[in-house]
C-alpha positions, 0 to 999 in steps of 0.5 A: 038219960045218957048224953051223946058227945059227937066231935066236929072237924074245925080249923086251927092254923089250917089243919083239921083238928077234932073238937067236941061239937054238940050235945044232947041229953041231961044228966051224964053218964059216961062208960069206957067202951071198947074198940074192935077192928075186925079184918080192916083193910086200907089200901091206897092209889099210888100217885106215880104208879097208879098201882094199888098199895095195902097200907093196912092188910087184915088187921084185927084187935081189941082194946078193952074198955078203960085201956091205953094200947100203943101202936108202934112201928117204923114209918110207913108200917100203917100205925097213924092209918089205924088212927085215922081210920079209927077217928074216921079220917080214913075210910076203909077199904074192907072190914069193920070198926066197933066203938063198943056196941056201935059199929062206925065203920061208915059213920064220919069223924063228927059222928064218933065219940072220939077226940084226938090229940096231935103233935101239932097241938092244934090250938086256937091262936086267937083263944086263951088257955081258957077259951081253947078248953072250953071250946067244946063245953061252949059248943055244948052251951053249957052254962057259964058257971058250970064252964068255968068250973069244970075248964077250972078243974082241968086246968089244975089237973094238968098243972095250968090253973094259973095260966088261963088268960095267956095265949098259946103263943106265950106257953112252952111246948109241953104247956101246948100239949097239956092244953091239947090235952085238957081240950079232948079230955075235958068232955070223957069222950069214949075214946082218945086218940093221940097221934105221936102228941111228943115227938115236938117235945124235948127229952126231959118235957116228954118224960113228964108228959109221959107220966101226966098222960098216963096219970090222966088216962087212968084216973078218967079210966079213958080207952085210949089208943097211942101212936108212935115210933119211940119205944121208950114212950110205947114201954111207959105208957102202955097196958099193951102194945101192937107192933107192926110192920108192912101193915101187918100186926107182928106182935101184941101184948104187955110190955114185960111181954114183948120186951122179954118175949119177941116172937121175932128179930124185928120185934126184939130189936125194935123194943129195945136194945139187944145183941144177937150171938149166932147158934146151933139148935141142939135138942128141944125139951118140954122146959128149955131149947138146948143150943150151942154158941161157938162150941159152948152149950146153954139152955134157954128157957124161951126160945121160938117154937117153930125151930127144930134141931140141927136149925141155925138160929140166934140168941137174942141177949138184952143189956142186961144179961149180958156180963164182961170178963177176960179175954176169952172167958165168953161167947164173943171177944172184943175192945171197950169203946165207951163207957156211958157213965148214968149214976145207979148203972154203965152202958159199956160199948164193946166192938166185936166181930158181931157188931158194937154191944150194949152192955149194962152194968148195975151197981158200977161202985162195986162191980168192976167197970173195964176201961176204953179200949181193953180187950174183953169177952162177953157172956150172957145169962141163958135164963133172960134170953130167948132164942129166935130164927133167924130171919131174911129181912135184918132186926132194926139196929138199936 
């Protein structure tokens, strides 16, 4: 017999949290399912206008069984109204959510396999480590010994075995999360939700909590599905992101993909650092989009496939493609401003009549470094660029 895991909402330092309720059934069994929005819509009441606003507008996806997919956007692109629509803290206006085969559009948070966790931790102060992780197994009335085994087990997974009896007040930030954490996982819900769980976390404590997470997603083989406005987090945790904006999916697909691949300036400048060199579109071949960038002719391998010759567009160039020689040797003059020293590479800063350029140079113990405030040019590598049109509403500056 399969066991069924339904979630309860619960109170933790007045904030709803979502905590695993009862369960029914013998022995476990407890598949991956996939998750499946078709055409849902949310729209809102504004307070002060009384008008309706489409916080979410048509969207439709999946995530495959097993799969972490990230959401990632500015705020206010609708990412976190996903989530919740999906944990059944939202309703939707329109459309239909699918856990695997069952449909939950309608069904409330603590009829749906899910468990989530916040960036608020959401912890029970008046619980020890121990007791907040088992608190749904408690639910569960499993038995004592089987708890204590299995919270046992948990613990150690997330690094915490010897920290069972201390309160959460008595924990680091990152300590918090990895009990938040134990706490959803310890059940194997079919679907765990995170919802921006790092943005409390200092820098070093979200770069292990972003290798911890990944690690205990993929070894439980969770479908998970990831909030956040950090691009660095959405590139290291995910096997595929959704980019939004406006409540509109604007792209989706593995990380190599949507970093060397954007379908557009906001997408290419939301995911990472990146230049824009203005261009002319020349001719268009079967391989490669012929352009020209201040009299100089390059061939691109990727470029946008609504663009036409004679269509003014730009070159989108990462960091790393980009190189620095003497004055006008390249596509852009412009004076050094800094020099970012990181061991195995240097961020040089260039200011150009374009804007300030990031460019990234590998190996600076055998390539040449240019000092602040010598006049330089920039060149580009027409192999690791793509070329995009340009657009009415400007790219993120990063």
């Amino acid at each position: 017999m399969t066991e069924t895991f339904v979630y309860t909402a619960a109170k933790s330092d007045g904030q709803d949290v979502l905590v695993p309720g009862a369960a029914h059934g013998g022995a476990r069994s407890r598949p991956a399912k996939s998750v499946t929005f078709e055409g849902i819509t949310k729209i809102f009441k504004d307070p002060q206008s009384g008008q309706d606003v489409k916080a979410v507008d048509s969207v439709s996806f999946r995530i495959e069984p097993g799969e972490l997919v990230t959401l990632l956007g500015p705020s206010g692109c609708g990412k976190t109204t996903v989530l919740r629509m999906l944990s059944g803290f939202e309703q939707t206006t329109s459309g239909r959510i699918m856990i695997g085969e069952t449909d939950v559009t309608q069904m409330p948070p603590n009829k749906r396999d899910t468990a989530m966790v916040f960036q608020s931790y959401g912890l029970f102060p008046h619980m020890n480590v121990f007791d907040n992780v088992a608190y749904g197994l408690k639910l569960r009335k499993m038995a004592g010994a089987d708890i204590a085994q299995k919270v046992g087990r948990f613990l150690d997974m997330v690094g915490l075995g010897a920290m069972a009896k201390r309160p959460p007040s008595r924990l680091s930030g990152g300590q918090q999360q990895r009990v938040a954490l134990a706490r959803s996982l310890i059940v194997e819900p079919s679907v765990l939700l995170l919802d921006e769980p790092l943005s409390n976390l200092d820098a070093l404590l979200r770069e292990q909590m972003r290798v911890e997470i990944r690690r205990l997603q993929k070894s439980l083989g969770i479908t998970a599905m990831y909030v956040t406005h950090d691009r660095v987090e959405a590139m290291s945790l995910s096997d595929r992101i959704i980019v939004m904006r406006g409540g509109h999916i604007i792209q989706m697909g593995t990380p190599s993909d949507i970093y060397r691949d954007p379908v557009n300036t906001f997408v290419a400048g939301f995911v990472g650092k990146v230049a824009f060199f203005p261009c002319t579109v020349r001719d268009i071949s079967e391989n490669s989009c012929h352009v020209e960038v201040k009299g100089r002719s390059f061939e691109a391998p990727r470029w946008a496939r609504e663009l036409n010759p004679g269509d003014s567009a730009l070159v989108m160039a990462r960091p790393e493609s980009l190189s620095i020689g003497e004055p006008g040797t390249g596509v852009e003059d412009g004076v050094v401003t800094a020099n970012v020293y990181l061991g195995n590479s240097v961020e040089s800063w260039v200011h150009t009549d374009l804007g300030d350029v990031l460019v990234q140079i590998d190996n600076p113990d055998v390539k040449k470094v240019w000092g602040e405030g010598e006049r330089v040019s920039l060149s580009f590598d027409p192999i690791l660029t793509k070329v995009l049109p340009e657009e009415k509403e400007p790219a993120p500056r990063t």
